[in-house]
VOGU-3710 file (C-alpha; in Angstrom, 3 decimals, decimal comma):
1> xxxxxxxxxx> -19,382/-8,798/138,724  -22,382/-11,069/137,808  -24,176/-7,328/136,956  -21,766/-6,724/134,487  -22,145/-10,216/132,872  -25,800/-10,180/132,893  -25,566/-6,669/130,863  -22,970/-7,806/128,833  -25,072/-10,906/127,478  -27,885/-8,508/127,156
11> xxxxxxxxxx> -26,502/-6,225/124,818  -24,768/-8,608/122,996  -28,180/-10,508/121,856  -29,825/-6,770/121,384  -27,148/-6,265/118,985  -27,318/-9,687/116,960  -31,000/-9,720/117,005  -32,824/-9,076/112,929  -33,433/-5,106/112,979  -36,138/-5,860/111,095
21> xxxxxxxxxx> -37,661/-7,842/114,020  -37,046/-4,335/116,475  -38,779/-2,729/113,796  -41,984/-5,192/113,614  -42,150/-5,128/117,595  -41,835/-1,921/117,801  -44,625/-1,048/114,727  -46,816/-3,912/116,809  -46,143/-1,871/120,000  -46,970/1,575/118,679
31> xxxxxxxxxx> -49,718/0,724/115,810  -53,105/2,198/116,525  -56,030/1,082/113,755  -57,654/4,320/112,301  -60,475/1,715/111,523  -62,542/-0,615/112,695  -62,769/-4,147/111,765  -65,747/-5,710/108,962  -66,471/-9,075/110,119  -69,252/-11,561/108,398
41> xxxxxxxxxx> -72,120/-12,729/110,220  -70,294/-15,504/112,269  -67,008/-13,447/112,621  -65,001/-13,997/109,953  -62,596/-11,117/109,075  -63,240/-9,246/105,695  -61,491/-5,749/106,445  -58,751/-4,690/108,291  -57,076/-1,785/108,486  -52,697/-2,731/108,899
51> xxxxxxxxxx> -49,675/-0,709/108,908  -47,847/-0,713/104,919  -45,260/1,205/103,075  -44,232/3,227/100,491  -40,785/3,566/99,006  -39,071/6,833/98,265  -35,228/7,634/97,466  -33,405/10,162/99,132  -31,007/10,437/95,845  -27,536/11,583/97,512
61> xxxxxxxxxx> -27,356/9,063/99,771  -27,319/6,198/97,231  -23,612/5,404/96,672  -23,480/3,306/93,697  -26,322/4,387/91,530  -25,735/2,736/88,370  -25,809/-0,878/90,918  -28,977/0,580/92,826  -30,827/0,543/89,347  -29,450/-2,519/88,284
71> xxxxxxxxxx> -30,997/-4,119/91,632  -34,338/-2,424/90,845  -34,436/-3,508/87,518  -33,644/-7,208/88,314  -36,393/-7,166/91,780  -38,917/-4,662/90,337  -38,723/-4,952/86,335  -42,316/-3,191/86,344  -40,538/-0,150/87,598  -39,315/1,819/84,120
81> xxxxxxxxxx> -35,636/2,208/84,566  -35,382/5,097/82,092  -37,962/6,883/84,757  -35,421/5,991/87,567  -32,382/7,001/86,218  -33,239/10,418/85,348  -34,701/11,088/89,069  -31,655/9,597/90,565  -29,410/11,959/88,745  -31,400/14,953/89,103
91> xxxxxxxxxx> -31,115/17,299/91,734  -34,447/16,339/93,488  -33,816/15,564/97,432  -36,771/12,710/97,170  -39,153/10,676/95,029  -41,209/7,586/95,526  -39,862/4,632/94,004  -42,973/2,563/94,110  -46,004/3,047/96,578  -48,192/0,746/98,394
101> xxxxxxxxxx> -45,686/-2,050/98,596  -46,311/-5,685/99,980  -44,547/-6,916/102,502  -41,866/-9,196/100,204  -40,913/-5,986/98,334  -40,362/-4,163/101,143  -38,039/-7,095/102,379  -36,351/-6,785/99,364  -36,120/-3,467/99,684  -34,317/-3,321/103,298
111> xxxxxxxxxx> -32,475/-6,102/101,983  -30,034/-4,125/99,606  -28,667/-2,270/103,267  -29,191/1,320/101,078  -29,266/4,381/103,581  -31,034/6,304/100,646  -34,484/3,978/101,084  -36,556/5,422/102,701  -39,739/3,238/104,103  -42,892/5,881/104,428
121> xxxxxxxxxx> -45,455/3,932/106,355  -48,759/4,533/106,222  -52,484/2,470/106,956  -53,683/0,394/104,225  -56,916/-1,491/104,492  -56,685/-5,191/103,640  -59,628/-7,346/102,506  -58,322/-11,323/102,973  -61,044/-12,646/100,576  -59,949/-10,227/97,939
131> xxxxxxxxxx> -62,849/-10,144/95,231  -65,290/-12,280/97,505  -67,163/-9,488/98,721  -66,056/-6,742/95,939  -69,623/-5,225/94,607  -70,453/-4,872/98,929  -67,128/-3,944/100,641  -65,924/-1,040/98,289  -62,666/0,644/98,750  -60,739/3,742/101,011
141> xxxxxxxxxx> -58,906/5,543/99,489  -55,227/7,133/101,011  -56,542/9,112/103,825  -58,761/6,148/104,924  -62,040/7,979/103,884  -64,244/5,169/102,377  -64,890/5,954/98,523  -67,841/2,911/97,652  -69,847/0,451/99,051  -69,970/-0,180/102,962
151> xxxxxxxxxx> -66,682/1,021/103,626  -68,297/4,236/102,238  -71,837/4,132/104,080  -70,620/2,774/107,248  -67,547/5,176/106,910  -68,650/7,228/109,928  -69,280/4,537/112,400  -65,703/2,697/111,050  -63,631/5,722/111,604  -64,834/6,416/115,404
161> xxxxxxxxxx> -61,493/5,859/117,577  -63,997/5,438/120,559  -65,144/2,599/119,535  -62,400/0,603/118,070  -62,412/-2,481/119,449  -65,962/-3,456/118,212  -66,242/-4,972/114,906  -68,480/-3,927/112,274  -70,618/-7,380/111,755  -72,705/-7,903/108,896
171> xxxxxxxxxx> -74,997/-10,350/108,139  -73,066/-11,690/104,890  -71,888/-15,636/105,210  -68,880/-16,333/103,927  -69,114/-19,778/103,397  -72,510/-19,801/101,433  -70,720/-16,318/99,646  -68,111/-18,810/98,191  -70,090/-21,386/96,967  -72,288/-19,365/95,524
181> xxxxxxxxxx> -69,604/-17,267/93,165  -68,075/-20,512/92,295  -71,167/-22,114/90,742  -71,609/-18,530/89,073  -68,645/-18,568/87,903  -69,001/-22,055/86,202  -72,459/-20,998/84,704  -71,036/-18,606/83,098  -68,364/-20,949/81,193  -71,415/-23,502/80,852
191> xxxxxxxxxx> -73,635/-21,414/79,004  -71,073/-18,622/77,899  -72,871/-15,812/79,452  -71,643/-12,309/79,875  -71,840/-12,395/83,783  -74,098/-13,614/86,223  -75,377/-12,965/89,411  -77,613/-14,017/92,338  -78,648/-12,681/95,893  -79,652/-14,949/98,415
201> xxxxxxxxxx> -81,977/-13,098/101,115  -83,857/-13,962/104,438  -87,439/-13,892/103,629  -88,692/-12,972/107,256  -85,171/-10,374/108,486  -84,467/-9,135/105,133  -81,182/-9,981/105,601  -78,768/-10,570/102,559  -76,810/-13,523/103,572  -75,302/-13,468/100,179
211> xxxxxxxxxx> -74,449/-10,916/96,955  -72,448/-11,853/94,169  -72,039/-9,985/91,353  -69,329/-11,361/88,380  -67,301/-10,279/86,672  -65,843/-8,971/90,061  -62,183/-7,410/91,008  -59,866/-7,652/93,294  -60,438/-4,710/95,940  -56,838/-4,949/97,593
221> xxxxxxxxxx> -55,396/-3,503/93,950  -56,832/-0,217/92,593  -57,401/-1,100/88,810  -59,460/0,272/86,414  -62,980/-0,666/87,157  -65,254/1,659/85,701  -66,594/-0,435/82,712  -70,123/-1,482/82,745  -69,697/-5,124/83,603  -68,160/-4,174/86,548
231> xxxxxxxxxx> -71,778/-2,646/87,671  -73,317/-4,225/90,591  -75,893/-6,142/88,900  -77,877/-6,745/91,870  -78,314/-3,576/93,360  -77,358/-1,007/90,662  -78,652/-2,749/87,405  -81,917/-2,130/85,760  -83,364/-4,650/84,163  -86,102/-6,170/82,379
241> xxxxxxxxxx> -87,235/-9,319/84,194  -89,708/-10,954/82,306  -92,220/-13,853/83,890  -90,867/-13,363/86,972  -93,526/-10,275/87,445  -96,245/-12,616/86,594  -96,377/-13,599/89,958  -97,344/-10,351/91,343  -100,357/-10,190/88,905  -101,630/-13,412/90,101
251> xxxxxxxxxx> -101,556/-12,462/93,834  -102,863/-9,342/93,379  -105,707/-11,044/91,704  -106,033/-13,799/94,321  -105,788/-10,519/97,281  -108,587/-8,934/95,825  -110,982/-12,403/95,179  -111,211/-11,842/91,660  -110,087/-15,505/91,058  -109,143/-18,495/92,919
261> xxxxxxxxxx> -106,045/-20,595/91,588  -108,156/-23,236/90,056  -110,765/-21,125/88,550  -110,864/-21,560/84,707  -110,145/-18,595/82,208  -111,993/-19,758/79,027  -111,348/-18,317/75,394  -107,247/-17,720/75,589  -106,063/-16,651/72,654  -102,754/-17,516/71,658
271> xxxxxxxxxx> -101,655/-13,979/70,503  -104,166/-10,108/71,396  -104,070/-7,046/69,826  -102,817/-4,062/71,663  -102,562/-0,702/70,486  -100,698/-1,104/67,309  -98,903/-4,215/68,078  -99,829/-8,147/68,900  -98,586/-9,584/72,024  -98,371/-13,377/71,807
281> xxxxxxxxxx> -97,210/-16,331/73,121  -94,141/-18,401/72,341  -95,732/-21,776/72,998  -99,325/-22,779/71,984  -101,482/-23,417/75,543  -104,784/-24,490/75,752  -107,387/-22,119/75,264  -108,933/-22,501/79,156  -106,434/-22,432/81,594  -106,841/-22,302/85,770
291> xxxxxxxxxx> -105,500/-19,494/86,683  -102,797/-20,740/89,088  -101,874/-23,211/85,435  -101,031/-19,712/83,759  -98,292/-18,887/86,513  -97,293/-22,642/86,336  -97,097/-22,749/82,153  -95,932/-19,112/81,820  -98,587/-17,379/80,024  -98,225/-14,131/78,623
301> xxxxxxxxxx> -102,138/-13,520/77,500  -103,508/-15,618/79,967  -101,443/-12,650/82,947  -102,425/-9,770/80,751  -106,005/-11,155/80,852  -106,482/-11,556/84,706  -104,317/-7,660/84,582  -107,058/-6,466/82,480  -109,591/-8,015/85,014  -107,665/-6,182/87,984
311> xxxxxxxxxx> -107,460/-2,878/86,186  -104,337/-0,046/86,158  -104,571/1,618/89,308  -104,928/-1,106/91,081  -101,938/-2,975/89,619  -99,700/-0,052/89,853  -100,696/0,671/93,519  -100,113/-2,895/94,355  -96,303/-2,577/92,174  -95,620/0,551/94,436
321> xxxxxxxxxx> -96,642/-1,238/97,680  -93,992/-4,194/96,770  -91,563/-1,191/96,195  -90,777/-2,013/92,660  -91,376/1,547/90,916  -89,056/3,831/93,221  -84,881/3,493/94,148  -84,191/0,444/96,201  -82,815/0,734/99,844  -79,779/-0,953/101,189
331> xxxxxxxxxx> -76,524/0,252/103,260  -74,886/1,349/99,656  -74,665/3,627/97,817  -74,581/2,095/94,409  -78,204/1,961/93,740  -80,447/2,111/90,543  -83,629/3,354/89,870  -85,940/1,716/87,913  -86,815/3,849/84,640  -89,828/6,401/83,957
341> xxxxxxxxxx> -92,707/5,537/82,028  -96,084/6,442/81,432  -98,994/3,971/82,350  -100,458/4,457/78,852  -101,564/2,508/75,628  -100,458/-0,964/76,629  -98,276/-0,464/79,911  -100,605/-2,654/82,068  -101,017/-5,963/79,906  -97,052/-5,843/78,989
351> xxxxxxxxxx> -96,157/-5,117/82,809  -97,938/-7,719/84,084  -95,777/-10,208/82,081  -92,907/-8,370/83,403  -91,993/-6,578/79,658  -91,617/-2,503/79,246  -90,977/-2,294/83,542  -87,682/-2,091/84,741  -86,152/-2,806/88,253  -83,512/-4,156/90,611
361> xxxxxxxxxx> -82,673/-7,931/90,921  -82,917/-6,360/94,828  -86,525/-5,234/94,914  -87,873/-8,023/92,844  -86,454/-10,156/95,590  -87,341/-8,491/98,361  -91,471/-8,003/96,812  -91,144/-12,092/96,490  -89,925/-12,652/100,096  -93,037/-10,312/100,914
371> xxxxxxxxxx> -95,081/-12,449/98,842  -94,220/-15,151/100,377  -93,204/-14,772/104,343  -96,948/-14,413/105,419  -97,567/-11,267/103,298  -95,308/-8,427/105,164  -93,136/-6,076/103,422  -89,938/-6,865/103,497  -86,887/-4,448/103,957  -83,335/-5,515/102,494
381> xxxxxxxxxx> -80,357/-4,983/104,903  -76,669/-5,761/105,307  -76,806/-5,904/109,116  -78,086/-8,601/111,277  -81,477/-8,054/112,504  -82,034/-10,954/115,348  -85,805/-9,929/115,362  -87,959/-8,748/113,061  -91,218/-7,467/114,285  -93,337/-6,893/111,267
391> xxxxxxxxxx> -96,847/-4,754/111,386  -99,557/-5,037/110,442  -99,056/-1,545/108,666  -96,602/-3,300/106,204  -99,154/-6,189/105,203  -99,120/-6,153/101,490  -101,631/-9,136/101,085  -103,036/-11,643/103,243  -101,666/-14,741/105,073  -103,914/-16,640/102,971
401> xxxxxxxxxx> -102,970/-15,448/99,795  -99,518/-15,922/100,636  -100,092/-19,399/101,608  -101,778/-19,725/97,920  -98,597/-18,416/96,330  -96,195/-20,715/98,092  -98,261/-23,349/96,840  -98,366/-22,561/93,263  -94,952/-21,508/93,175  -94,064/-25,401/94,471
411> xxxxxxxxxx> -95,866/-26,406/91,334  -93,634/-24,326/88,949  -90,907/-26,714/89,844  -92,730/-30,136/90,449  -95,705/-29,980/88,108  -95,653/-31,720/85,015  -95,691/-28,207/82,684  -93,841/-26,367/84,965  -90,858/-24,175/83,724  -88,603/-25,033/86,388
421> xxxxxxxxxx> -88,071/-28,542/86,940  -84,457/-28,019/86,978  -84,777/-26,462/90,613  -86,802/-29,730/92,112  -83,911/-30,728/94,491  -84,574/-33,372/96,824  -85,245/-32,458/100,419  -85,183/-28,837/100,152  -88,797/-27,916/98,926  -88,296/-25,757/95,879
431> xxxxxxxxxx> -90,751/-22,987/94,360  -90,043/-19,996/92,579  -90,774/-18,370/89,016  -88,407/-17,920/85,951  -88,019/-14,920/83,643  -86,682/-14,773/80,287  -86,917/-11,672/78,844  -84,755/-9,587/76,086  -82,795/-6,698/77,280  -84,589/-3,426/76,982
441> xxxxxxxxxx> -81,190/-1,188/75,761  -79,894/-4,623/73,650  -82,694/-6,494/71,848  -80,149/-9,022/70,374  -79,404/-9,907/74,516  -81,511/-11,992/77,149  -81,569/-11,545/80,951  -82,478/-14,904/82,257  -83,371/-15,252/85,979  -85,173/-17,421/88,293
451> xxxxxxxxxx> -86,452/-16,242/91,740  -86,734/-19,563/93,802  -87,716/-19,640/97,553  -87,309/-22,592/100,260  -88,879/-24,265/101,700  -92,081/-23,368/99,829  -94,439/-24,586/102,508  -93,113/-22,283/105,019  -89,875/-20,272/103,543  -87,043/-19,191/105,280
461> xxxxxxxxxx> -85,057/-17,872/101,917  -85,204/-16,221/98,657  -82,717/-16,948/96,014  -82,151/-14,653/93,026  -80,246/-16,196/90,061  -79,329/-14,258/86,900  -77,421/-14,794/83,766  -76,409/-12,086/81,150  -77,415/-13,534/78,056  -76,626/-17,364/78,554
471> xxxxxxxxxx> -75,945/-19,455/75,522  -77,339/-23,218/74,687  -75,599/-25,738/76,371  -75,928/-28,830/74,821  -73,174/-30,397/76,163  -74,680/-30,338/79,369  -76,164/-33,539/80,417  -80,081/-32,720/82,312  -81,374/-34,787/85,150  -84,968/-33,774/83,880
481> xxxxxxxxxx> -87,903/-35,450/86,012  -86,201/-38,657/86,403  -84,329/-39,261/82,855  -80,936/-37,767/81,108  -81,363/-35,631/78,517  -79,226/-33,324/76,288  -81,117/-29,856/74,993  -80,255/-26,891/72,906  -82,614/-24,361/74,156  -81,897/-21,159/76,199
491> xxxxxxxxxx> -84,991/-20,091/78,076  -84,520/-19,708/81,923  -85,764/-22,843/82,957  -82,326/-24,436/81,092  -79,817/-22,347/82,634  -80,935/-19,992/85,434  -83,190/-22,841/87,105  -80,537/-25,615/86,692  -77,875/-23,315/88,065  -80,204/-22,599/91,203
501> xxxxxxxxxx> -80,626/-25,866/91,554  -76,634/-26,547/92,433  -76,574/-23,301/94,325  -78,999/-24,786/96,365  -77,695/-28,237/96,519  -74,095/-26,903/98,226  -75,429/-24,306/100,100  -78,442/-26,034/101,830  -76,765/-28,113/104,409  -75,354/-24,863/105,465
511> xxxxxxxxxx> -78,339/-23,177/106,016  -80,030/-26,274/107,591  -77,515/-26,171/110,372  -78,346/-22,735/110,780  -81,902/-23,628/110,723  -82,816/-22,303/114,757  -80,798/-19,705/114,760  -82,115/-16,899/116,933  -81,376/-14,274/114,014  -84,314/-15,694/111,704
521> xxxxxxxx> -87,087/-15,402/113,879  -89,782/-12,854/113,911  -93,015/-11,740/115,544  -96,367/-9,967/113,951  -97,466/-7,175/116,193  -101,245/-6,176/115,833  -101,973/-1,992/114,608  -104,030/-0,770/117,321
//
């Protein structure tokens, strides 16, 4: 007798238990991932792969169709009910209503109790941060083949079943990601720019702790996004970068002992014939400058001077080296290439100064972390490296000369001339060099950017800040060297240096926590 109760309870809460509930244990009990997991450097989720649905309509087993529509059109007024109508009353056996649903339509879907819904499920991949990581992640497309970005270079490694259960971890940080695009995102309403961007790389691993690209998208909904300000600016656009390339003259000059920094070019003019044209410069400098003062001031003819003393093949072979002429490398495939052109007429005074040469925000930031991290040639990566054992093989210049350049670059941001004052935050060590330079396809459009590193006497980062032609903000209020001003000026040092400096502001504390983390360190092995 008690047998028969026990069963008769039992089937009596089976049938009074939510089918919906059956159907989510028994999708948990069943579902097998056809992907593996992307996780950030400290394990936060950024990918999953999670069982979804499509609707379709099985047309003679709606009853009342003139109420089903009715309910569609009140729940799903997207849905065109002219469209609707003439598929329910043709003589097709099935059509999709509406595909990739989320999970409240589908509730209010099974909700209407119609035997002629039909709930086709299928494996969606869902990214929780949405357009966070949009210019890395990429998208799959519906038969979970990845389509861009990692999910399209890792594609092979996230689709094998034998290996599930391990994540995919990259060495992105959330966190600092966040900040990061939101102070973007407010630089560009500051100064009205047409997007921004910024990378923010390990100067001794390579490792991109941060890429942020804007305007972004939302990757969990498939719009539109092949417009041009949708390009990954830091890995896929070319650019002019301006000043910023100065610094590579000026070690290359200090590498091969053609100057010191304080030794005195005398005679400067303030603007040089070349070829047909004059090159000048915008302010007046004195006419002797030390050489490490015509980083610090900016100088276009004081650089093309010292290029001129280096000579062509030198300078290009040193620009190759740094792996600025050729296709960046990084686990994506949206790349750029920096454009063709002939070393002729004036190419090496202008590309000393960083005008008529092209590349990726990528490269230039990875030849400064080379610059910069003892003098070894540094390779940009999305995965966590937790050593990095550079050669001597990959010795660009000397530990000296690197030492020389950390030093000058301090003095761009705390010396009294210095173009990027903006950047001098307190604790945190700032160098770094700022570019300002017209765009090379749109002459009426500047790129301004500023390449900081921290902490200049020994660095541990590399930040790369851009903004696509920044307006004057003269509502913004400066903390310049001590007093508040208001300016109306739109070189780098007034928007791309001032923006770095906040970046850097939020996002060291983060990184000082991090500080002896086993992932940054690195070890020289000798050639034989």
């Amino acid at each position: 007798m008690s047998l028969i109760t026990i069963f008769t309870i039992k089937i009596t809460l089976v049938s009074l238990e939510d089918p919906r509930f059956l159907e989510t244990k028994k999708n948990n009990l069943h579902f097998l991932s056809l992907r593996r997991d992307i996780v950030d450097r400290n394990g936060e989720l950024i990918s999953r792969n999670i069982k979804a649905y499509h609707a379709g309509i099985k047309p003679n087993l709606i009853k009342n169709k003139d109420k089903f529509a009715l309910n569609i059109k009140l729940n799903f007024p997207d849905i065109s009910q002219e469209k609707l109508k003439k598929n329910l009353s043709s003589k097709k056996k099935f059509f999709y209503l509406k595909k990739r649903l989320t999970e409240s339509e589908k509730d209010k879907l099974w909700s209407f109790g119609e035997k002629g819904i039909i709930l086709e499920t299928y494996q969606a991949r869902v990214y929780p941060h949405a357009g966070l990581y949009s210019h890395i992640l990429g998208q799959i497309d519906d038969d979970n083949y990845g389509v861009s970005g990692v999910e399209k270079y890792f594609d092979k490694e996230l689709k094998d079943l034998n290996n599930l259960e391990n994540q995919l971890k990259l060495s992105l940080d959330t966190n600092i990601q966040y900040l990061i695009k939101k102070e973007l995102e407010s630089s560009i309403e500051d100064f009205k720019a047409l997007g921004a961007a910024s990378l923010l790389m390990d100067v001794n691993t390579g490792e991109v702790l941060s890429l942020v690209s804007l305007p972004d998208y939302n990757i969990n909904i498939r719009n539109d996004i092949t417009g041009p300000e949708f390009t990954n600016k830091i890995t896929k656009g070319i650019y002019e970068l301006g000043s910023v390339f100065k610094t590579f003259t000026i070690a290359l000059a200090l590498e091969e002992n053609i100057y010191r920094p304080n030794s005195i070019i005398k005679n400067i003019p303030n603007k040089i014939k070349c070829s047909r044209y004059y090159i000048s410069d915008i302010k007046v400098f004195p006419t002797s400058l030390t050489v490490e003062e015509i980083l610090i001031r900016s100088s276009n003819i004081g650089t093309l001077t010292i290029a001129r003393k280096i000579g062509k093949e030198k300078f290009k072979n040193f620009l190759t080296k740094l792996n600025l002429l050729k296709g960046p490398k990084l686990e994506l495939e949206e790349l750029g290439s920096p454009l063709n052109f002939k070393w002729n007429k004036c190419k090496l005074e202008t590309a000393s100064y960083g005008h008529g040469i092209t590349t990726t925000p990528l490269q230039a930031t990875a030849a400064y972390a080379s610059l910069v991290n003892g003098g070894y040639t540094v390779n940009p990566t999305l995965k966590i490296k937790k050593k990095n054992t550079f050669s001597e093989d990959s010795r660009v210049i000397s530990h000296e000369t690197s030492k020389e350049i950390n030093k000058i670059l301090r003095k761009v941001v705390t010396h009294r001339d210095g173009t990027a004052s903006l950047a001098n935050i307190f604790g945190y060590d700032v160098g770094g060099k700022t570019g300002t330079a017209q765009k090379y396809d749109k002459k009426n459009e500047n790129i301004n950017t500023f390449i900081s590193v921290f902490p200049s006497k020994k660095p541990r980062y590399a930040l790369f800040v851009m903004l696509d032609d920044p307006k004057p903000a003269p509502q913004i209020i400066y903390n310049y060297r001590g007093s508040k001003i208001k300016v109306n000026r739109n070189e780098a040092g007034w928007n791309s240096v001032y923006v770095a400096g906040k970046i850097i502001e939020r996002i060291g504390p983060i990184l000082a926590i991090n500080n002896n983390e086993v992932y940054s360190n690195h070890v020289v092995k000798k050639s034989n």
